[in-house]
C-alpha positions in Angstrom: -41.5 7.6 4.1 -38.6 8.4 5.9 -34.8 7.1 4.9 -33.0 4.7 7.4 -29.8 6.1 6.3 -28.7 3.2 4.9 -27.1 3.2 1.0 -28.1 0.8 -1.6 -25.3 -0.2 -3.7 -26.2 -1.3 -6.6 -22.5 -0.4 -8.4 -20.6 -4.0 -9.4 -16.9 -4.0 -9.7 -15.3 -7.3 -11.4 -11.8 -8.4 -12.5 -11.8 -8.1 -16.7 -9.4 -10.5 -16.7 -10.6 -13.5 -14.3 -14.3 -12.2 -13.7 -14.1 -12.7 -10.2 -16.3 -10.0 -8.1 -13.4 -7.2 -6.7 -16.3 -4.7 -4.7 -19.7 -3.0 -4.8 -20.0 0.7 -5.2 -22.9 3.3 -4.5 -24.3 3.9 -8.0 -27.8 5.8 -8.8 -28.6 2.6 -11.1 -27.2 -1.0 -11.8 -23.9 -0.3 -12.9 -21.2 -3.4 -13.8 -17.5 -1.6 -13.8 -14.3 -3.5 -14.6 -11.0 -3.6 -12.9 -7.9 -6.1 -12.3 -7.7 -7.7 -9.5 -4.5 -8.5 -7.3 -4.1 -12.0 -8.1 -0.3 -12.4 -9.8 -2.1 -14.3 -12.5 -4.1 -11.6 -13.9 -1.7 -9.2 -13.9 1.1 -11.3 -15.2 -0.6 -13.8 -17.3 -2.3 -13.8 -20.5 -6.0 -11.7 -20.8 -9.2 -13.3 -20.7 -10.5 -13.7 -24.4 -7.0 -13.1 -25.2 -4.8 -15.9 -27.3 -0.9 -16.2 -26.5 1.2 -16.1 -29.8 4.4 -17.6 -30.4 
């Protein structure tokens, strides 16, 4: 069988702070990678699973 020359990606990139998909990546098996995405709140505000302390 002959490739069509297209690429699968099976890669997953999400936010770890608001879980919100961020891109898809070539990868040789499923694969879920975390980032931070460009939203103000995740970079500014408090992490998910995290508690704020006063």
């Amino acid at each position: 069988m002959k490739s069509i020359g297209q690429s699968v990606k099976l890669g997953l990139i999400i936010c770890q702070h608001c879980g919100r998909w961020i891109d898809e990546v070539e990868t040789e098996k499923v694969t879920v990678l975390y980032g931070c995405c460009r939203e103000d709140s995740c970079r500014k505000g408090p992490r998910q699973g995290e508690t704020e302390h006063d």
